[in-house]
C-alpha positions in Angstrom: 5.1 -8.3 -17.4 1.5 -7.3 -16.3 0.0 -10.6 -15.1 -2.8 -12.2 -16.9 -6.4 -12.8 -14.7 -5.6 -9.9 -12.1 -8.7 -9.1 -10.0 -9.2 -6.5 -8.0 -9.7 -7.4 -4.0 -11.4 -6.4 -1.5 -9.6 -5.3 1.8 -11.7 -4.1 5.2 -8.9 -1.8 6.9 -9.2 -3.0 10.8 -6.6 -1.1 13.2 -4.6 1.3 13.7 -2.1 0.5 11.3 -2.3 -1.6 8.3 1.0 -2.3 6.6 1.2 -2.9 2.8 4.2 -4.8 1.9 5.2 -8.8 1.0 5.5 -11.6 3.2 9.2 -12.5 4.4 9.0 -15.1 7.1 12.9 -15.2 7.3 12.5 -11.6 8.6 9.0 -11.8 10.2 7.4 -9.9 8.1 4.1 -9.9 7.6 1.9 -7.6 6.4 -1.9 -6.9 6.3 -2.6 -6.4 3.0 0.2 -8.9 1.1 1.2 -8.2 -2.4 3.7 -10.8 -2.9 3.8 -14.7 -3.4 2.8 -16.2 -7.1 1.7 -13.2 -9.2 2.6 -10.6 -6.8 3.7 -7.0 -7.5 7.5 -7.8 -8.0 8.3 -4.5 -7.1 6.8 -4.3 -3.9 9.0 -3.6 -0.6 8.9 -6.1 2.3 7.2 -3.1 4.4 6.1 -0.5 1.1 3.6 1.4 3.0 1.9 1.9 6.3 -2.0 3.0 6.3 -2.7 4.9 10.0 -5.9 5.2 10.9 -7.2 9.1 12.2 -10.0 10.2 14.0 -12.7 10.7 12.3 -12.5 7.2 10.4 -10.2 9.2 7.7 -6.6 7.2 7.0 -3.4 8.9 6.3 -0.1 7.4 4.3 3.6 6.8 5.0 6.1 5.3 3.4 9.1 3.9 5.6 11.4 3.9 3.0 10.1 1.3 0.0 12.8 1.2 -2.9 10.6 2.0 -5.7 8.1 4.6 -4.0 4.6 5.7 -3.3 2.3 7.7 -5.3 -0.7 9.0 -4.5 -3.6 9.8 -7.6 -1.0 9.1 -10.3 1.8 11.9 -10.0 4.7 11.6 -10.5 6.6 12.5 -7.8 6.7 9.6 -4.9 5.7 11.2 -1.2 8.7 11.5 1.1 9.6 8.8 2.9 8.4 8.8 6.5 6.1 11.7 6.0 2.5 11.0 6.6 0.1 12.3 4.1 -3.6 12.7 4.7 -5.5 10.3 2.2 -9.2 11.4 1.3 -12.2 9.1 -0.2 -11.5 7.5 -3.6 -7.6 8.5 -3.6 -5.6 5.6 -5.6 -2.3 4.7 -3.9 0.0 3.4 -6.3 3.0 1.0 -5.2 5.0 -1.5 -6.8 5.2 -1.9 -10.8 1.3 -1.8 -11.4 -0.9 -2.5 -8.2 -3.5 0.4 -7.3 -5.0 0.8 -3.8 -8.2 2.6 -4.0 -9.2 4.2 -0.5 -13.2 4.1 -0.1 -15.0 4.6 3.0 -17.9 1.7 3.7 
């Protein structure tokens, strides 16, 4: 079930990597950008998705192996795991059952 009151965030990417995942403190995880806890993406992987940053301030993609997959502007076929894909201004990352990253440079 979609969740009621959703709002979109706000995330500054700082790094070299930002991981996309759901806490686990039993095994240390703990990512950046946290989907998880009380009205969190229930289909979100402890580690769904890793953000590198490239020169250039452009990002690329992986995903280390999340159960349910990555998507990148809504198709349907997930991106390999443990490929890195380039990612260009305004793509939408889709994760989980319903959460949307949007990529915007600022």
């Amino acid at each position: 079930t979609f969740p009621a009151g959703g709002r979109p965030r706000r995330v500054s990417l700082q790094g070299d990597r930002v991981h996309v995942g759901r806490r686990s403190q039993s095994r240390g995880v703990t990512p950046e950008i946290d989907l998880g806890g009380p009205g969190g993406d229930p289909a979100i992987s402890h580690v769904h998705a890793i953000l590198l940053a490239r020169p250039g301030g452009t990002w690329s993609l992986l995903d280390p192996g999340s159960t349910n997959g990555t998507t990148i502007n809504g198709t349907a076929n997930p991106i390999p795991h443990h490929v890195e894909v380039p990612l260009n201004d305004s793509d939408r990352i889709y994760v989980g059952a319903w959460t949307v990253i949007i990529i915007q440079k600022g």
